[in-house]
PyMOL Python script that loads the backbone (N, CA, C, O; Angstrom):
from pymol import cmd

cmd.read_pdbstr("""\
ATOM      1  N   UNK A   1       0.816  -1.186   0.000  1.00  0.00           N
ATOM      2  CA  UNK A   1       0.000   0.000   0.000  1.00  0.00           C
ATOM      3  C   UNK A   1       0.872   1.267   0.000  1.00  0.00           C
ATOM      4  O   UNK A   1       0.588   2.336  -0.541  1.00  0.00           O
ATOM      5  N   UNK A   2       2.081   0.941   0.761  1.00  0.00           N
ATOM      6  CA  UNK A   2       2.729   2.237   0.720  1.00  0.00           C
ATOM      7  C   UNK A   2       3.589   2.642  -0.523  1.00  0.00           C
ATOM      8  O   UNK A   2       4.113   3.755  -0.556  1.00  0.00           O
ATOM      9  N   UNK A   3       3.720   1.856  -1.418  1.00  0.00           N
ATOM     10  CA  UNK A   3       4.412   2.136  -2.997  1.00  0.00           C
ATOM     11  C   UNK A   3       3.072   2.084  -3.637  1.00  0.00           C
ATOM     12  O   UNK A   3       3.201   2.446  -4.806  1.00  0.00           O
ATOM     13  N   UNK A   4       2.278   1.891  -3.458  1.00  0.00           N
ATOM     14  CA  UNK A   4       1.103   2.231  -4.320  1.00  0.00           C
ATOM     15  C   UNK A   4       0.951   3.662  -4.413  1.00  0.00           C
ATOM     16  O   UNK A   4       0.874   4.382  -5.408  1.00  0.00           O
ATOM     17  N   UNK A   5       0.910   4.043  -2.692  1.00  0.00           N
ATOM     18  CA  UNK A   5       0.544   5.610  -1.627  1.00  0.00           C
ATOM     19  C   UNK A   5       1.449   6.597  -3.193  1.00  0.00           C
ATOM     20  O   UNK A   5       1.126   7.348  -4.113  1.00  0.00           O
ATOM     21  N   UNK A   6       2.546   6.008  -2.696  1.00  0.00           N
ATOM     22  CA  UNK A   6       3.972   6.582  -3.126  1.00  0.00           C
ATOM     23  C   UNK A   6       3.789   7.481  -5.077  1.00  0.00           C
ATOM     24  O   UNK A   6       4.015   8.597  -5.546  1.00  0.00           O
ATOM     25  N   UNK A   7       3.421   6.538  -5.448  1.00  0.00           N
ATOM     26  CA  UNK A   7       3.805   6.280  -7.036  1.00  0.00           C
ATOM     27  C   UNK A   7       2.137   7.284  -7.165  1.00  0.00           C
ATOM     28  O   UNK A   7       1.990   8.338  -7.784  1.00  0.00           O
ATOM     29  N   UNK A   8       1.295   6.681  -6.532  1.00  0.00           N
ATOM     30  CA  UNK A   8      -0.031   7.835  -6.655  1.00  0.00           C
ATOM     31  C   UNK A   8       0.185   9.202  -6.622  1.00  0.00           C
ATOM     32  O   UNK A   8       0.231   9.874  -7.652  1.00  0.00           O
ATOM     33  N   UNK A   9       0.387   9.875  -4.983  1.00  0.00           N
ATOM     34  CA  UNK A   9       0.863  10.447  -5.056  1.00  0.00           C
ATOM     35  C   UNK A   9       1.675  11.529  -5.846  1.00  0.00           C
ATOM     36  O   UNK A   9       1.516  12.748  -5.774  1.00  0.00           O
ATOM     37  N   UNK A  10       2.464  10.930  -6.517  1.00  0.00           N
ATOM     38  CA  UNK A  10       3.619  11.798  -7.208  1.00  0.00           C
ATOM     39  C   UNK A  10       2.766  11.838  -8.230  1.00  0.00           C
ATOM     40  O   UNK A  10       2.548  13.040  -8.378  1.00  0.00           O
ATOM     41  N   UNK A  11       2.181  11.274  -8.987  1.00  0.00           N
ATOM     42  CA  UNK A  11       1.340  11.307 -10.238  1.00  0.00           C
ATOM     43  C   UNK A  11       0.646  12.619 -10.349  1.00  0.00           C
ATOM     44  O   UNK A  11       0.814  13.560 -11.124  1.00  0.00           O
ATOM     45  N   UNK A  12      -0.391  12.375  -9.113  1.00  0.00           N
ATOM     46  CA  UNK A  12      -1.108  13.541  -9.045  1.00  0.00           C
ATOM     47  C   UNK A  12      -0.705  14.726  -8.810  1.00  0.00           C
ATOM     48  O   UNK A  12      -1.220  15.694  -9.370  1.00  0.00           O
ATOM     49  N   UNK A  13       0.812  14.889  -7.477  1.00  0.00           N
ATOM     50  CA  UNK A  13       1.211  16.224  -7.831  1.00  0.00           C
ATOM     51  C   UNK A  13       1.721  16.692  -8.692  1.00  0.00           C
ATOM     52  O   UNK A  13       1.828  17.904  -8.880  1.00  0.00           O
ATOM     53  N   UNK A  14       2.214  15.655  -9.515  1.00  0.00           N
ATOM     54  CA  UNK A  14       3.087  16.159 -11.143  1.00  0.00           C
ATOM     55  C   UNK A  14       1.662  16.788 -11.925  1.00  0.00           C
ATOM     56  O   UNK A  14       1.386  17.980 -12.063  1.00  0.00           O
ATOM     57  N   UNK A  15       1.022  15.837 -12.293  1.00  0.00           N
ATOM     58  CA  UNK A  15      -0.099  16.761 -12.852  1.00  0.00           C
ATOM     59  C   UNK A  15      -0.405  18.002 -12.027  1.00  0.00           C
ATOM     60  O   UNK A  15      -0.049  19.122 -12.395  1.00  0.00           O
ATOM     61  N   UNK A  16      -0.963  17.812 -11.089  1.00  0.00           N
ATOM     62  CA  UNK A  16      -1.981  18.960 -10.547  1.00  0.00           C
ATOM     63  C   UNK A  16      -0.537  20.476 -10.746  1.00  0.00           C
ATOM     64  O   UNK A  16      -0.856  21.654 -10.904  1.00  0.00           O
ATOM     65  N   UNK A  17       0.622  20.084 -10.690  1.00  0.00           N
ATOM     66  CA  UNK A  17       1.584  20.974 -10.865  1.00  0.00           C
ATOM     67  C   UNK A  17       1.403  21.559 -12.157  1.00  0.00           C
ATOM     68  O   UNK A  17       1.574  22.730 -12.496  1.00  0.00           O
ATOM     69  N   UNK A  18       0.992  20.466 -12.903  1.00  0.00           N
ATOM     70  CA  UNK A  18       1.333  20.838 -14.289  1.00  0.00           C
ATOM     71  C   UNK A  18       0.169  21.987 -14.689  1.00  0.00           C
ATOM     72  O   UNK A  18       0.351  22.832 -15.564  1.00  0.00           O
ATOM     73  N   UNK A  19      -0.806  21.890 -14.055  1.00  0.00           N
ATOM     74  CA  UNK A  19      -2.123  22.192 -14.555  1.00  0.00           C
ATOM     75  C   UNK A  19      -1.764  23.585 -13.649  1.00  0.00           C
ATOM     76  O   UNK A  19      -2.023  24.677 -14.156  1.00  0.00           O
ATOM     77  N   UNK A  20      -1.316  23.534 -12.644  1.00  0.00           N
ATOM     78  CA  UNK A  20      -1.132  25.119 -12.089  1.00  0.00           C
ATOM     79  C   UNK A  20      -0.215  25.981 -13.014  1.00  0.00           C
ATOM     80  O   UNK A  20      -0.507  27.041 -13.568  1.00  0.00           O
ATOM     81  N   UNK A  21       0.786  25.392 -13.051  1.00  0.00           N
ATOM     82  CA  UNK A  21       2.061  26.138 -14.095  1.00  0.00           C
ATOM     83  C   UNK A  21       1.346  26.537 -15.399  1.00  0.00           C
ATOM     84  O   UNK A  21       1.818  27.465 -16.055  1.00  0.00           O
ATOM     85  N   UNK A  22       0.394  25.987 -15.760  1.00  0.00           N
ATOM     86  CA  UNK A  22       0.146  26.469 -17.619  1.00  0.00           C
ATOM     87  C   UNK A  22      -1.084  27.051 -16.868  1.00  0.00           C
ATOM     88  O   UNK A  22      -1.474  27.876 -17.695  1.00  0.00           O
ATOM     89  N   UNK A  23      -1.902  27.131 -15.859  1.00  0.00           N
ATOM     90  CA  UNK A  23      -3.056  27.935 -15.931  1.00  0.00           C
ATOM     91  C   UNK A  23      -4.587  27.019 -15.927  1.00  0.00           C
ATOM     92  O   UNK A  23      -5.716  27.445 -15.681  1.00  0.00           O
ATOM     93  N   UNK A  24      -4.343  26.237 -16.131  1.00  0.00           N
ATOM     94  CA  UNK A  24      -5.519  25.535 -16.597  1.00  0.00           C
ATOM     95  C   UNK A  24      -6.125  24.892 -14.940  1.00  0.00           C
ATOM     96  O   UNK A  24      -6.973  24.000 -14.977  1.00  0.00           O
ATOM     97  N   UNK A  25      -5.710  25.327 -13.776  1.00  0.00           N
ATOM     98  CA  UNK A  25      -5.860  24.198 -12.994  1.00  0.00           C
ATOM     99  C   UNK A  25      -7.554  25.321 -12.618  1.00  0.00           C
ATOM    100  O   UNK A  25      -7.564  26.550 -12.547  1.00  0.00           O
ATOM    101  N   UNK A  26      -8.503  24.596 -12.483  1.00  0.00           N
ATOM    102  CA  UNK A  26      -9.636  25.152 -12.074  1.00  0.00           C
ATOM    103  C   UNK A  26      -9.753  25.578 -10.831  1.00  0.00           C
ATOM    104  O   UNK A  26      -8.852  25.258 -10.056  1.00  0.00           O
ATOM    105  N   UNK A  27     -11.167  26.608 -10.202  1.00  0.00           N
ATOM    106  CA  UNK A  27     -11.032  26.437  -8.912  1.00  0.00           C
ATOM    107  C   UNK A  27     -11.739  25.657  -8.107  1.00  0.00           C
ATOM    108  O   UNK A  27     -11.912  25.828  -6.901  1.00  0.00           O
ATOM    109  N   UNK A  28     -12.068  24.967  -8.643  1.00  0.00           N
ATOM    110  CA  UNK A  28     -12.933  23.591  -7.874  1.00  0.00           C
ATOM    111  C   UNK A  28     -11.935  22.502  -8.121  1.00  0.00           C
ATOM    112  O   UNK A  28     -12.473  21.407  -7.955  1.00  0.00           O
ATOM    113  N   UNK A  29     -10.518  22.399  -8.499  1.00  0.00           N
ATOM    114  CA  UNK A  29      -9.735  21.799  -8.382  1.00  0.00           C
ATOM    115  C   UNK A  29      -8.750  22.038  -7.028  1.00  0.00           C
ATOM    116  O   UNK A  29      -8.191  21.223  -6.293  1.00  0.00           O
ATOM    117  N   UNK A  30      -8.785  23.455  -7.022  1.00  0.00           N
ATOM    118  CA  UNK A  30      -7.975  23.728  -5.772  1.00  0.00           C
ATOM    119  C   UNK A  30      -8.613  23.507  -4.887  1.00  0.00           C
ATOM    120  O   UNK A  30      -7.955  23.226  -3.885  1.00  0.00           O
ATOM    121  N   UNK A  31     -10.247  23.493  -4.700  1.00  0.00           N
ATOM    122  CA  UNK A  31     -10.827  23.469  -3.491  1.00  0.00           C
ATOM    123  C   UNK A  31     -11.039  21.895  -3.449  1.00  0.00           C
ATOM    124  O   UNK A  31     -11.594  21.505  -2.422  1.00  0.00           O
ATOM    125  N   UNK A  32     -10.685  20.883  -4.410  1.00  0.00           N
ATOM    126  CA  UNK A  32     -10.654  19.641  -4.066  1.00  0.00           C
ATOM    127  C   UNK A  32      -9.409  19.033  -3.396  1.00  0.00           C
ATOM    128  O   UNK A  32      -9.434  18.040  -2.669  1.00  0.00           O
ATOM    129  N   UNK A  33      -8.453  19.657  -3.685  1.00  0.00           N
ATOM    130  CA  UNK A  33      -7.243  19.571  -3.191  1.00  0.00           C
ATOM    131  C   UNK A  33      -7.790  20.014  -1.022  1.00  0.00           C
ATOM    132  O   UNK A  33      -8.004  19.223  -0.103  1.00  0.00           O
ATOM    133  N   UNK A  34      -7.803  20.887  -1.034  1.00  0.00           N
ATOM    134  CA  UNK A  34      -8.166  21.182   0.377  1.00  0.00           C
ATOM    135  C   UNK A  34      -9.095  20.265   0.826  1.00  0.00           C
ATOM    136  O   UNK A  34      -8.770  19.552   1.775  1.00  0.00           O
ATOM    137  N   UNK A  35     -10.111  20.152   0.363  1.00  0.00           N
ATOM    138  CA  UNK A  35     -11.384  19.108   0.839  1.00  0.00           C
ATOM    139  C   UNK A  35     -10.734  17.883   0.851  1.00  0.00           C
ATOM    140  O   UNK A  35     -10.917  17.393   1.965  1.00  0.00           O
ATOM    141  N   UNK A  36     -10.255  17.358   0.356  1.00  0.00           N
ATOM    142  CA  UNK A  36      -9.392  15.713   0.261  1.00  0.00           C
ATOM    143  C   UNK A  36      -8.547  15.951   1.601  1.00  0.00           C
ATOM    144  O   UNK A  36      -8.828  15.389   2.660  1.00  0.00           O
ATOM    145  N   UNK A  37      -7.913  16.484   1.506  1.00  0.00           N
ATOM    146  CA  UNK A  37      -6.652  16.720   2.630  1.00  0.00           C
ATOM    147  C   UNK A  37      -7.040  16.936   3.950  1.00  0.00           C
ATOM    148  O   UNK A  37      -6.428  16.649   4.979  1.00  0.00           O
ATOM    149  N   UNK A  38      -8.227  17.526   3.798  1.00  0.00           N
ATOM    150  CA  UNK A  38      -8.798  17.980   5.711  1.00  0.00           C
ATOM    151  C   UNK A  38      -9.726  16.699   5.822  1.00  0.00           C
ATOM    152  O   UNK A  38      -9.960  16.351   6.980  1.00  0.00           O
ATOM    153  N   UNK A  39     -10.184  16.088   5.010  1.00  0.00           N
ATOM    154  CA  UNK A  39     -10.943  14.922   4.924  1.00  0.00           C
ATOM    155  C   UNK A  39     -10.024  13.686   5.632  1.00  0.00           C
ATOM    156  O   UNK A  39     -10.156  13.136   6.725  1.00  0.00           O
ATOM    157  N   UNK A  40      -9.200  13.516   4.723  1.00  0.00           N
ATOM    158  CA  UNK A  40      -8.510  12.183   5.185  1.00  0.00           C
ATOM    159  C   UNK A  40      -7.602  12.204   6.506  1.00  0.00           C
ATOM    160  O   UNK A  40      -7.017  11.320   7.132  1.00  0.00           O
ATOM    161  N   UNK A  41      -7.763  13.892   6.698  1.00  0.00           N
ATOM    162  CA  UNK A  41      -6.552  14.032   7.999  1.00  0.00           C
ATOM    163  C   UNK A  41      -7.632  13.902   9.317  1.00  0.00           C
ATOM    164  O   UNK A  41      -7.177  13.594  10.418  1.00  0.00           O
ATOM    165  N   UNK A  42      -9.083  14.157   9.134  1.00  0.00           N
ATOM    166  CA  UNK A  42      -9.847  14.256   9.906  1.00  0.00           C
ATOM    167  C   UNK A  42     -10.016  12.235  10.252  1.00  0.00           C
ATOM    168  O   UNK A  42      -9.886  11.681  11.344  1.00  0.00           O
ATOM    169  N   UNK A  43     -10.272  11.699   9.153  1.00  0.00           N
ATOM    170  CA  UNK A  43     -10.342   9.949   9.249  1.00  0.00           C
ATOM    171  C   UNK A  43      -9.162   9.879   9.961  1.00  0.00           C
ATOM    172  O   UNK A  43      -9.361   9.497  11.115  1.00  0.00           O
ATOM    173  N   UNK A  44      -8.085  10.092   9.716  1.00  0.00           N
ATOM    174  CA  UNK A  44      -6.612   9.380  10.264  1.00  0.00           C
ATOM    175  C   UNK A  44      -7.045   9.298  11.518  1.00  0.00           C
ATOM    176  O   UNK A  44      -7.430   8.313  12.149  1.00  0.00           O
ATOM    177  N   UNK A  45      -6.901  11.002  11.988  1.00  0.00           N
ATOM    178  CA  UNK A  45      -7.138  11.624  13.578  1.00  0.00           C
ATOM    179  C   UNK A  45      -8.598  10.492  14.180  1.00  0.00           C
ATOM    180  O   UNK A  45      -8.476   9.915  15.260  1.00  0.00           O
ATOM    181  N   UNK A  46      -9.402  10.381  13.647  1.00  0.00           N
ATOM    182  CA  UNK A  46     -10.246   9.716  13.992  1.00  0.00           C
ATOM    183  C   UNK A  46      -9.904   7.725  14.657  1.00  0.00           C
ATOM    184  O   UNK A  46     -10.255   7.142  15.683  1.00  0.00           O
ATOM    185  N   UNK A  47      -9.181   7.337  13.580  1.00  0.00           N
ATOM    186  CA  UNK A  47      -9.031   6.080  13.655  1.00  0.00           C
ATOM    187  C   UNK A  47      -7.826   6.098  14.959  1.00  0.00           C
ATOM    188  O   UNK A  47      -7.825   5.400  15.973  1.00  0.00           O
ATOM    189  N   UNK A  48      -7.022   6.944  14.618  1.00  0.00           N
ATOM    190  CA  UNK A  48      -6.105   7.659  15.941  1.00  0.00           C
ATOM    191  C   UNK A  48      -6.501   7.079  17.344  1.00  0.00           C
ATOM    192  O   UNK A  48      -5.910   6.399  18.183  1.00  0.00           O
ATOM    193  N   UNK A  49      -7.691   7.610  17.250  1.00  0.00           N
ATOM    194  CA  UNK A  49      -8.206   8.042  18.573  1.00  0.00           C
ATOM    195  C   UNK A  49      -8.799   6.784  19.386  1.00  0.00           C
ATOM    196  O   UNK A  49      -9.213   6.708  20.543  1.00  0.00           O
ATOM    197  N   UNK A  50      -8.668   5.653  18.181  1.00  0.00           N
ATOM    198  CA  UNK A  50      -9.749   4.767  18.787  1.00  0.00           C
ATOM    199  C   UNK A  50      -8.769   3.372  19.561  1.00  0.00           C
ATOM    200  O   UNK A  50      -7.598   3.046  19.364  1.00  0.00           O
ATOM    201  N   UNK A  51      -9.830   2.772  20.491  1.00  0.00           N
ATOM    202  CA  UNK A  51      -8.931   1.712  20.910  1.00  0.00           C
ATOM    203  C   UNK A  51      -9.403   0.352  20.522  1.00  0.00           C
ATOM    204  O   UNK A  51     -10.624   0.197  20.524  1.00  0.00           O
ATOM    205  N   UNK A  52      -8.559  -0.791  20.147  1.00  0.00           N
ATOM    206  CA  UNK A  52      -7.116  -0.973  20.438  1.00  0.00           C
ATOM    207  C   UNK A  52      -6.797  -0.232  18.709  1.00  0.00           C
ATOM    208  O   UNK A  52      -7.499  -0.366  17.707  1.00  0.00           O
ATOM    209  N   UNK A  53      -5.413   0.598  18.876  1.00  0.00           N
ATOM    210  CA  UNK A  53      -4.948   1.073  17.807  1.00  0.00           C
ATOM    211  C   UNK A  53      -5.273   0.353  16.503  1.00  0.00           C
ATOM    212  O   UNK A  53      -5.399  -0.864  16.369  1.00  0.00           O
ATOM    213  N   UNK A  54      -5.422   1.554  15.299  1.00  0.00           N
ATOM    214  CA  UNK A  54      -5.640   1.233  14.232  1.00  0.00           C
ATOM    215  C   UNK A  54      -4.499   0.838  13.489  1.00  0.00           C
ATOM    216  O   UNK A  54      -3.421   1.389  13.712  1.00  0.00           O
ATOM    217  N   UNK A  55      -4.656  -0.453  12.244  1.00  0.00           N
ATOM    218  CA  UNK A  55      -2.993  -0.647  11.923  1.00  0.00           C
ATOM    219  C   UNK A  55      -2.926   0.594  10.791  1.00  0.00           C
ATOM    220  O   UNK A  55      -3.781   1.413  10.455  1.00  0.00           O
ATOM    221  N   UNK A  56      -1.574   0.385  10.357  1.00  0.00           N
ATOM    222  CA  UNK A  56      -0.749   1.392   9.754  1.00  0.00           C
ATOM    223  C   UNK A  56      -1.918   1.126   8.390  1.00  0.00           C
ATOM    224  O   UNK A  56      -2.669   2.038   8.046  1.00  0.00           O
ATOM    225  N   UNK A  57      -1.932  -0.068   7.788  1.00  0.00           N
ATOM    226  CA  UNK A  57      -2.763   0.240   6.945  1.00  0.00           C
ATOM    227  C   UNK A  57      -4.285   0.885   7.077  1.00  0.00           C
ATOM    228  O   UNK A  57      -4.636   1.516   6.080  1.00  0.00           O
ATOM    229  N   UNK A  58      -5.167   0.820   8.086  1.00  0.00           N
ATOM    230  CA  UNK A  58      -6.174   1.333   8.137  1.00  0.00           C
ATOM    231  C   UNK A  58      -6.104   3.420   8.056  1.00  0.00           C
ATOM    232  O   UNK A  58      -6.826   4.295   7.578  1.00  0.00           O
ATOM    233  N   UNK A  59      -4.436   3.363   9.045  1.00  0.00           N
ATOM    234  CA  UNK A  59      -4.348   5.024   8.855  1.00  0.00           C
ATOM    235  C   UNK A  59      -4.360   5.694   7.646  1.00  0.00           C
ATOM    236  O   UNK A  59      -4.723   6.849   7.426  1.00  0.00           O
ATOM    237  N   UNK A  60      -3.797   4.612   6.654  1.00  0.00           N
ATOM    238  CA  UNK A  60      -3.078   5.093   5.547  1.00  0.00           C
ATOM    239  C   UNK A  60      -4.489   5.288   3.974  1.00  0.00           C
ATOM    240  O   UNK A  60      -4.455   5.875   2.892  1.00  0.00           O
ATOM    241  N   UNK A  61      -5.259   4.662   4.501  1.00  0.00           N
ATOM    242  CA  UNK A  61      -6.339   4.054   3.862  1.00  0.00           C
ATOM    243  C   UNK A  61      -7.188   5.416   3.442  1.00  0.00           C
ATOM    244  O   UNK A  61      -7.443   5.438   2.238  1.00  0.00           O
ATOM    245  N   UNK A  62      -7.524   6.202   3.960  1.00  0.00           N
ATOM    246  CA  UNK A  62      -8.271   7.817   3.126  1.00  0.00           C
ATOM    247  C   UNK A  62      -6.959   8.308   2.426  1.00  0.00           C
ATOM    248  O   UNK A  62      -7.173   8.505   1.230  1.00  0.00           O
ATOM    249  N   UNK A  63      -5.618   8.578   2.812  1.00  0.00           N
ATOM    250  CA  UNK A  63      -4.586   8.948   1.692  1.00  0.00           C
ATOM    251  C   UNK A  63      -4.788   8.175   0.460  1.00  0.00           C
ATOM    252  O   UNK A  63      -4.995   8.735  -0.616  1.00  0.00           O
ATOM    253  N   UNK A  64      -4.726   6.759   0.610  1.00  0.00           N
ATOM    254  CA  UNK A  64      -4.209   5.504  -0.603  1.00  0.00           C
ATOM    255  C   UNK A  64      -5.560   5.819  -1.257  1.00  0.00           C
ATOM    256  O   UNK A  64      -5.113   6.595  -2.101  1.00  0.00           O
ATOM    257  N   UNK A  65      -6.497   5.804  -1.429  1.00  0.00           N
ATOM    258  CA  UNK A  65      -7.947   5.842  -2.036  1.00  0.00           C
ATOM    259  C   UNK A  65      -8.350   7.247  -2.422  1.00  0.00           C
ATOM    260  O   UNK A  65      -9.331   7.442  -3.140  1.00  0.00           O
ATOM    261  N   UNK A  66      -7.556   8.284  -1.925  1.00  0.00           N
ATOM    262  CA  UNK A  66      -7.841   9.310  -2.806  1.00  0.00           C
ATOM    263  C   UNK A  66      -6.829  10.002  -3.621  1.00  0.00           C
ATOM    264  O   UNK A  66      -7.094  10.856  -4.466  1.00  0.00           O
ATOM    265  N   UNK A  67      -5.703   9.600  -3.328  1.00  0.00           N
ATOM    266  CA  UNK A  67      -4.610   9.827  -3.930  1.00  0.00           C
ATOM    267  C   UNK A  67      -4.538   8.319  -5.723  1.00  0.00           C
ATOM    268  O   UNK A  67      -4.012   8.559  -6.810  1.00  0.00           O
ATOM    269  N   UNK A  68      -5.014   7.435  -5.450  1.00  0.00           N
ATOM    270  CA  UNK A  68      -5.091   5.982  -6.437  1.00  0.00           C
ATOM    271  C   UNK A  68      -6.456   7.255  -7.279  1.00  0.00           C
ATOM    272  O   UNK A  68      -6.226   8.028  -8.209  1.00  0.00           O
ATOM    273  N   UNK A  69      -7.439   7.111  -6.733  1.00  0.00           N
ATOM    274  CA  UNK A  69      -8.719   8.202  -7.503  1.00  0.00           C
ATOM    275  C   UNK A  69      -8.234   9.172  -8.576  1.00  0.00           C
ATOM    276  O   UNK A  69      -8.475   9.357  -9.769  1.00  0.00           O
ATOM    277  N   UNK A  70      -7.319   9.800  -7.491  1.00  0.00           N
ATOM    278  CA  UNK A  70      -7.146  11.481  -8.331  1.00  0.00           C
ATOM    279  C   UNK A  70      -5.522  10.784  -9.752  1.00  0.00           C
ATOM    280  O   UNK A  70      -5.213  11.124 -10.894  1.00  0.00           O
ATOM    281  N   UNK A  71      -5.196  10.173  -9.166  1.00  0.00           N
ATOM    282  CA  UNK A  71      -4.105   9.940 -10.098  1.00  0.00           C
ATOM    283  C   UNK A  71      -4.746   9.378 -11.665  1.00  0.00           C
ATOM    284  O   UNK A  71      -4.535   9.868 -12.775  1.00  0.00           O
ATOM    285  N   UNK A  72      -5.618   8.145 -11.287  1.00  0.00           N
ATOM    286  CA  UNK A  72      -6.619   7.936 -12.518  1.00  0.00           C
ATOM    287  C   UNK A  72      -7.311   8.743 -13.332  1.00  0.00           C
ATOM    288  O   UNK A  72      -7.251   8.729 -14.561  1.00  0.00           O
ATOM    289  N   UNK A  73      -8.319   9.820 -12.309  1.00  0.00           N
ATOM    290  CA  UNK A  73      -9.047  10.926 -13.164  1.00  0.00           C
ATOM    291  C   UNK A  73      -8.156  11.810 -13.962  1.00  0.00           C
ATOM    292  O   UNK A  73      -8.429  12.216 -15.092  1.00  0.00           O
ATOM    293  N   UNK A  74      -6.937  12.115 -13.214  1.00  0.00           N
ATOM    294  CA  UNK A  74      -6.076  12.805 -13.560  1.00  0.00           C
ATOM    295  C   UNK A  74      -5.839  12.312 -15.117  1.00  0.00           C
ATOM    296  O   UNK A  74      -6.433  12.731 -16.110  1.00  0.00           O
ATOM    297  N   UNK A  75      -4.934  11.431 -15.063  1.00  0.00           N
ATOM    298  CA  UNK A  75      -4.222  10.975 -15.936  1.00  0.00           C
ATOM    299  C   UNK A  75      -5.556  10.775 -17.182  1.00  0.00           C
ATOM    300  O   UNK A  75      -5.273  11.072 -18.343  1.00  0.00           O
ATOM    301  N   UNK A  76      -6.564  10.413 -16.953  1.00  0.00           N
ATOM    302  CA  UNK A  76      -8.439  10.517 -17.984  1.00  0.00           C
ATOM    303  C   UNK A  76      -8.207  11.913 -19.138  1.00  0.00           C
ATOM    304  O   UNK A  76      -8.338  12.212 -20.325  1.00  0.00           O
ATOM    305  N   UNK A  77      -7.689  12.571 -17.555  1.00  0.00           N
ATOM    306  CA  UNK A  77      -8.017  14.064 -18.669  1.00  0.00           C
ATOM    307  C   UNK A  77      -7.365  14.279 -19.293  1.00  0.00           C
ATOM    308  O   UNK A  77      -7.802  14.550 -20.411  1.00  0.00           O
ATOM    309  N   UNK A  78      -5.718  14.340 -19.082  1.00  0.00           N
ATOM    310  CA  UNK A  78      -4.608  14.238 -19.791  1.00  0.00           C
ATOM    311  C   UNK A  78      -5.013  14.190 -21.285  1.00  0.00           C
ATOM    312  O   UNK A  78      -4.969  15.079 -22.135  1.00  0.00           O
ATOM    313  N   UNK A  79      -5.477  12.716 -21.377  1.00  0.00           N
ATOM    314  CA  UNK A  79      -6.140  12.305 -22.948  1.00  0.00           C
ATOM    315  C   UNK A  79      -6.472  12.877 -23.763  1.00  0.00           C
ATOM    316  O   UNK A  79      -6.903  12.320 -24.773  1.00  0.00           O
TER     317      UNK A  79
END
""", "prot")
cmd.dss("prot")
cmd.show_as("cartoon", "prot")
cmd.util.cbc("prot")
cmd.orient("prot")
């Protein structure tokens, strides 16, 4: 999961970079960027909190699923 995390990840910030640098990045793109990020940090903190601890994969699990998402759509539009 975590070279999946990894390789996602970079996908999407290479694009979403790309799309800022030439102009094209929308603003319901930037505000998806924020909404994803306070989202999955809010799940982490959540699973955090609970007992007996959550494993590493369950923390990692709102990053890996929206970062795998956005890298796909991403790469859709590209096309």
């Amino acid at each position: 999961m975590l070279a999946s995390l990894g390789t996602a990840s970079f996908q999407t910030i290479a694009m979403r970079s790309a799309m800022m640098a030439s102009g094209t990045c929308s603003p319901a793109e930037y505000q998806r960027m924020v909404r994803e990020k306070t989202t999955a940090a809010l799940q982490t903190s959540m699973r955090l909190a609970t007992w007996p601890p959550a494993s590493a994969t369950a923390l990692l699990a709102p990053w890996h699923s929206k970062a795998t998402a956005n890298a796909k759509r991403l790469s859709r539009r590209r096309r």
